[in-house]
C-alpha positions in Angstrom: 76.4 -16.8 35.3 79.1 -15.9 37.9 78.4 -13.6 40.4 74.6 -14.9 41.5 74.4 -14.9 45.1 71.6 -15.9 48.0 72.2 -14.1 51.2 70.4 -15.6 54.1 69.7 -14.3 57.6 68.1 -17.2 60.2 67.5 -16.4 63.8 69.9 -18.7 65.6 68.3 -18.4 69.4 68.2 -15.1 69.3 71.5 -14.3 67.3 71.0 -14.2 63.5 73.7 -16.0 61.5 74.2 -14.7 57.7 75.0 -17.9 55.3 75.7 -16.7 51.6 75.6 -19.6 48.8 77.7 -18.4 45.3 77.8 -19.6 42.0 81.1 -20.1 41.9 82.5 -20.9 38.7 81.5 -19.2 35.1 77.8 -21.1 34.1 76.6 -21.7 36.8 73.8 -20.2 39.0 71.8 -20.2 42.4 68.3 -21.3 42.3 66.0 -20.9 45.7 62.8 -23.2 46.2 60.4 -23.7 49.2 58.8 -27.0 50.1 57.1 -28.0 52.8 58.8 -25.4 55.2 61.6 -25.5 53.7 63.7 -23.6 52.1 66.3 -24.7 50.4 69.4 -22.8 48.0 70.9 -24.9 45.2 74.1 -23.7 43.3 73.4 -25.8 39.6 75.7 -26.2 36.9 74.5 -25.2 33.1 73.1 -28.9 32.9 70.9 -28.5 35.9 73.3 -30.9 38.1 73.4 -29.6 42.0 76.5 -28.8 42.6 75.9 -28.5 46.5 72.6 -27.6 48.8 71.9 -25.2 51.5 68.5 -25.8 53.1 67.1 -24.0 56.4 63.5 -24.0 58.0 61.2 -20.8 56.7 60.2 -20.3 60.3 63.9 -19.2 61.3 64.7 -17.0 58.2 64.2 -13.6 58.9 65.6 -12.4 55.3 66.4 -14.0 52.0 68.5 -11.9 49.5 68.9 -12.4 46.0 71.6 -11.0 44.1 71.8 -11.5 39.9 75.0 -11.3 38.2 75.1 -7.6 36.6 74.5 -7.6 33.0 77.8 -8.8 31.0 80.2 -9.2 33.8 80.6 -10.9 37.1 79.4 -8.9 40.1 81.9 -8.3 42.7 80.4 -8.9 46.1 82.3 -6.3 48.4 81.8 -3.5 46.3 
């Protein structure tokens, strides 16, 4: 579904950088998953194919924001 977002805040040597990863086209959607310290952001299409990876160490993250699609219509992100 459009409009799923991850918003992700790492401590960068003592200056946090916020990435964002966004399903960007109608069907698709972000999924997060943790291994072995990692933690890593995929945007998938409907068939489960990555469409492109984010993945940064848990020990640098200091938040991890999810945001679903609203219900029936793309979320806008800057409202």
């Amino acid at each position: 579904m459009k409009g799923d977002r991850v918003e992700i805040v790492i401590d960068a040597g003592g200056t946090p950088r916020t990435y964002e990863v966004i399903a960007t086209k109608a069907g698709r959607r972000v999924d997060v998953a943790t291994r072995r310290g990692l933690i890593e952001v995929t945007e998938v299409t409907r068939t489960g194919t990555p469409v492109r990876t984010a993945r940064f160490m848990a020990s640098r993250i200091l938040a991890l924001v999810e945001y679903p699609a609203a219900d029936g219509e793309a979320a806008d992100p800057d409202e």
